[in-house]
C-alpha positions as CSV (number, residue, x, y, z in Angstrom):
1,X,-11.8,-176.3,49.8
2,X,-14.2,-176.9,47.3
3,X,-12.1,-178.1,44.6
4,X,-10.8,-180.2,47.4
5,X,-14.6,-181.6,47.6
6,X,-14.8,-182.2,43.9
7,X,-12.0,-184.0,44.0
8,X,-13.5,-186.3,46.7
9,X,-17.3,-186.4,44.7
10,X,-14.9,-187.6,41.5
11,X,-12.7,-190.0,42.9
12,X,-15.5,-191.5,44.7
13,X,-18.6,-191.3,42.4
14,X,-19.5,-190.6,38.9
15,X,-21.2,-187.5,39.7
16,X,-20.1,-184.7,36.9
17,X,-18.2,-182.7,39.4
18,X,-15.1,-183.0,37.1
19,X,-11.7,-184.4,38.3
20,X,-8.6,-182.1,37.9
21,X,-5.0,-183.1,38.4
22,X,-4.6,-183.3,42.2
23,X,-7.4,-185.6,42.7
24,X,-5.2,-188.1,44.1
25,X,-3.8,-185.8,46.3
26,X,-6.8,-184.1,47.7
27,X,-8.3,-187.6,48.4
28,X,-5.5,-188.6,50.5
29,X,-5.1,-185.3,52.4
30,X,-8.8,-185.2,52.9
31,X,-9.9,-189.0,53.3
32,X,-11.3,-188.2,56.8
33,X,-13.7,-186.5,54.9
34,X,-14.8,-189.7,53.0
35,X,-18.3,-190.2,55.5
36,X,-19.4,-187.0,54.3
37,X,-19.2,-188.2,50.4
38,X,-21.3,-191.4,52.0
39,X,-23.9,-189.7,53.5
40,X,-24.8,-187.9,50.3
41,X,-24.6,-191.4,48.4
42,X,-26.7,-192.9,51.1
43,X,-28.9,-190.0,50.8
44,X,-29.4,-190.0,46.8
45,X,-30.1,-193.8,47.4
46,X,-32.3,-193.9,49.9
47,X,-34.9,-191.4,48.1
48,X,-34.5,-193.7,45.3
49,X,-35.8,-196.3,47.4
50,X,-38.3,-194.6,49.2
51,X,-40.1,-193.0,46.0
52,X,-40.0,-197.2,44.9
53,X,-41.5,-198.3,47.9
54,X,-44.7,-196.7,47.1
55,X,-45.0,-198.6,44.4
56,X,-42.9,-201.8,44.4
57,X,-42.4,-204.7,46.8
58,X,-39.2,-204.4,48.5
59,X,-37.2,-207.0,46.8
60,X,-37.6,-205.7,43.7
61,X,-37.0,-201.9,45.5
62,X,-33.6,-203.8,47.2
63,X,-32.4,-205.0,43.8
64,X,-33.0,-201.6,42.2
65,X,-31.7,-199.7,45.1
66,X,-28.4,-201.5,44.9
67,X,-28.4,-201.1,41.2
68,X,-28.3,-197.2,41.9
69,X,-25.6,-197.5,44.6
70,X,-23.2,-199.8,42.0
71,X,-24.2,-196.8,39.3
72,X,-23.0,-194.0,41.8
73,X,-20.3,-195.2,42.7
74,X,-19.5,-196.4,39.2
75,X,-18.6,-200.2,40.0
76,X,-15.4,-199.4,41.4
77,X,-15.7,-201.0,44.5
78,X,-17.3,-203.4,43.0
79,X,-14.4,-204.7,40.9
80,X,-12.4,-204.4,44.1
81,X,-14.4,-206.8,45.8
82,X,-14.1,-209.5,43.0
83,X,-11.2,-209.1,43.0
84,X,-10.7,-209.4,46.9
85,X,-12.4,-212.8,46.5
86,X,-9.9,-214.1,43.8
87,X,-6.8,-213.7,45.7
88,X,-7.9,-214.5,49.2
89,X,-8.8,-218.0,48.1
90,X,-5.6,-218.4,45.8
91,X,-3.1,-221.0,47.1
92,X,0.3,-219.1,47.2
93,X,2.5,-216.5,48.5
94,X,1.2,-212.8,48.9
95,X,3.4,-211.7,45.6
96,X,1.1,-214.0,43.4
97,X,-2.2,-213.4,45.1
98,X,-1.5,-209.6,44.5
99,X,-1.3,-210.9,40.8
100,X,-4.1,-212.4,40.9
101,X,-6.1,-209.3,42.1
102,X,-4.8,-207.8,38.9
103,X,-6.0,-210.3,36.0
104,X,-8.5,-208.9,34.5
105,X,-10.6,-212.4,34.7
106,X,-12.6,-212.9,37.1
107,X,-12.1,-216.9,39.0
108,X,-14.7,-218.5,41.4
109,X,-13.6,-217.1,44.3
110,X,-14.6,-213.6,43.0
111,X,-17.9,-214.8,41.6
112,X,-18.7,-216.2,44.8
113,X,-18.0,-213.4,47.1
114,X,-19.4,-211.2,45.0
115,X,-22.5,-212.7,44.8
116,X,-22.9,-213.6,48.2
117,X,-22.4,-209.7,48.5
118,X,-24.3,-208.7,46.6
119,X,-27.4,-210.7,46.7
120,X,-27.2,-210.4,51.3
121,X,-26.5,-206.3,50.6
122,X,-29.9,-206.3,48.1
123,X,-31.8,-208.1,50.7
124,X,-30.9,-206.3,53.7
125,X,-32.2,-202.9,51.5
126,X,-35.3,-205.1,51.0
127,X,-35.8,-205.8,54.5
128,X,-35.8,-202.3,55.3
129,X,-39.0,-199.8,55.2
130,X,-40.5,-196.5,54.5
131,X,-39.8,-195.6,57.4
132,X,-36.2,-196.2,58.2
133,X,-35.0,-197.1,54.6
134,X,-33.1,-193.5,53.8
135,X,-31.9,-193.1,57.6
136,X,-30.5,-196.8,57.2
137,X,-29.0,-195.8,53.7
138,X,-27.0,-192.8,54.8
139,X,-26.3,-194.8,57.9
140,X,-25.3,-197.8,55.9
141,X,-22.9,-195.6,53.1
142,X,-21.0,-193.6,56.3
143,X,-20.0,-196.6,57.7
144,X,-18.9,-198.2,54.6
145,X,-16.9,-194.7,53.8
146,X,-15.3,-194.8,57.4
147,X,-13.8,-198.9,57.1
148,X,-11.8,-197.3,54.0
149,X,-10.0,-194.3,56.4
150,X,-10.2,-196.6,59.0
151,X,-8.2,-199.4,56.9
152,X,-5.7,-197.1,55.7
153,X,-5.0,-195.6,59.7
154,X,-4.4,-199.5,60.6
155,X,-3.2,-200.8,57.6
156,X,0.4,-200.7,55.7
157,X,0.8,-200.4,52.1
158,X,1.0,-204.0,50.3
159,X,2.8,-202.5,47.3
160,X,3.1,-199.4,45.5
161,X,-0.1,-197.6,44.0
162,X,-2.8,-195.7,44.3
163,X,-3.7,-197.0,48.1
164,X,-0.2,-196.0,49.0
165,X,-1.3,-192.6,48.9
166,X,-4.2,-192.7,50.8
167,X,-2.2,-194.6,53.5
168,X,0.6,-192.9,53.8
169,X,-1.6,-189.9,54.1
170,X,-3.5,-191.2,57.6
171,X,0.1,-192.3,58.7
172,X,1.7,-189.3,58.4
173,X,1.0,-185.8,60.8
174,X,-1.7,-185.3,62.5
175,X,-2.8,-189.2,62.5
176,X,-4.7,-189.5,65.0
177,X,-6.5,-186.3,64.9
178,X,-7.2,-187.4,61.7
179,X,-9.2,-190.7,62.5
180,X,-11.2,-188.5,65.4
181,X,-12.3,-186.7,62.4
182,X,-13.7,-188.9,60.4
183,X,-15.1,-191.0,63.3
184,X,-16.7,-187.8,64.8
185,X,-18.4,-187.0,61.7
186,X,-19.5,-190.7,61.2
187,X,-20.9,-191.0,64.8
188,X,-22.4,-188.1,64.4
189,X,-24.4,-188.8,61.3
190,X,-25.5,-192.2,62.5
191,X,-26.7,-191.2,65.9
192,X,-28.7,-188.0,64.5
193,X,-30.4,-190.4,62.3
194,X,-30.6,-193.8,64.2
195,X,-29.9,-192.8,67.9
196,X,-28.8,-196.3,69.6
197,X,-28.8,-198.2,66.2
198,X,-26.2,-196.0,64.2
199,X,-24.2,-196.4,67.0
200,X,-23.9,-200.4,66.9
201,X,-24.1,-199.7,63.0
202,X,-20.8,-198.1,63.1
203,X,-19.3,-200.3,65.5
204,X,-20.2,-203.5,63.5
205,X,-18.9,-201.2,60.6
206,X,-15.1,-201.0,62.8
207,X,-15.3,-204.2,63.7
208,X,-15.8,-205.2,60.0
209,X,-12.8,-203.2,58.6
210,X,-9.9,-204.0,61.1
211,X,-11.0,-208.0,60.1
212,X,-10.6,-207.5,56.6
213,X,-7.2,-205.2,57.4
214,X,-6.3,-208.4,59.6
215,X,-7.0,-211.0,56.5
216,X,-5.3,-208.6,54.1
217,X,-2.4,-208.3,56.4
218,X,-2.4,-212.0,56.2
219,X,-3.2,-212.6,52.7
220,X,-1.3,-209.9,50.9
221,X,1.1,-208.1,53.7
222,X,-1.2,-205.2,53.5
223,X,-3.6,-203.6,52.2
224,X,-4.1,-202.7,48.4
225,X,-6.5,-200.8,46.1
226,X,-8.8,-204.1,45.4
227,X,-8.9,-204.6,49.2
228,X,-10.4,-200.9,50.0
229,X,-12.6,-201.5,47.2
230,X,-13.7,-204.9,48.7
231,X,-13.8,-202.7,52.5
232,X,-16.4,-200.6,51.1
233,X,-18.8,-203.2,49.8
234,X,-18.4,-206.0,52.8
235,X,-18.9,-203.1,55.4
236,X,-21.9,-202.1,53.9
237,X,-23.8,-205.3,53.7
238,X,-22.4,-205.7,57.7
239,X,-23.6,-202.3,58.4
240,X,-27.1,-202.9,56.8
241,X,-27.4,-206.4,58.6
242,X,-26.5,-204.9,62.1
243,X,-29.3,-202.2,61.2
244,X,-31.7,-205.3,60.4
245,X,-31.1,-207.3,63.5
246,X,-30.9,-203.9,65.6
247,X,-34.4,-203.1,64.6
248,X,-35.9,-206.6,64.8
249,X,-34.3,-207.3,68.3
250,X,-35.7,-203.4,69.8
């Protein structure tokens, strides 16, 4: 079980855990596992951005904080979302958007979403403070780890790679017990640490991934590697926004 952990800190992070040969296949068979490998992000983050707060106004702590987050993770999801944003607003059949996920350029439609991202995700860390800012983190990282099992339980594979794996994985035995996992673990996390907030957290965070399975559906015919990628970065910045509004409305 613990090389079955690395393999989940590897494919997940840059974390020197080191990465064997059955990475691939330990994160498939163990993707319901993926909230755990948040929380710890979320955690590593959000002490970051505490220890800043004491000295730094909180834009400046948001922009940092979500500098550390895209370092973790090492920019994977990242690319995925720029990606995401390039062949959603591409003219054409689903063959040729699936293309255009693939060039290595980056067009306007990438830039765009990835900015607007990026720049609502930074603020939303901003916006939170001392108090709440590594509850909402953790919070905030589950949720964005659970819209990637819980695209790959609804979604079908788009073409052949490295998502077709993952998603063949939460399609195969055991399916459902497998999502009960991984939501049990995620529900659990955010309502020890938020109470009545994680729990809209993580149901904004649902709600956010079965639209972006829907559009992919739509877009591509499923769902691909850029599209998870994309998943984990458009749930978070809903996730941190539900926390926001959450807070301001109690």
């Amino acid at each position: 079980m613990i090389k079955e952990i690395k393999n989940l800190l590897a494919f997940l992070t840059i974390i020197p855990v080191g990465m064997d040969q059955d990475c691939l296949t330990d994160t498939a068979k163990y993707m319901p596992l993926f909230p755990l490998v948040g929380a710890l992000i979320g955690l590593l983050a959000g002490v970051f951005a505490w220890l800043l707060l004491q000295i730094l106004p909180g834009l400046i702590v948001g922009m940092l904080t979500l500098g550390s987050l895209l370092l973790i993770t090492g920019l994977n999801h990242t690319d995925g979302l720029l990606d995401f944003g390039d062949g959603i607003m591409y003219q054409g059949p689903p063959q040729r958007k699936i293309e255009i996920m693939h060039d290595k350029n980056t067009g306007s439609g990438g830039l765009a979403m990835g900015l607007i991202t990026l720049l609502t995700t930074a603020f939303c860390i901003a916006g939170l403070n001392a108090n709440i800012v590594v509850q909402g983190l953790i919070v905030s990282e589950v949720s964005a780890k659970l819209s990637m099992v819980v695209g790959a339980w609804a979604g079908e594979s788009a073409h052949q790679g490295m998502n077709t794996y993952v998603i063949n994985a939460m399609h195969g035995p055991g399916r459902k017990i497998r999502l009960v996992v991984s939501f049990a673990i995620s529900f659990g996390i955010a309502i020890g640490l938020l109470w009545v907030t994680g729990i809209i957290t993580v149901v904004a965070a649902l709600i956010a991934s079965l639209a972006i399975v829907a559009i992919s559906r739509r877009h591509f015919g499923g769902i691909t590697g850029d599209v998870f990628g994309a998943m984990n970065e458009l749930t978070r910045m809903t996730s941190l926004i539900a926390i926001l509004a959450v807070v301001r409305w109690v």
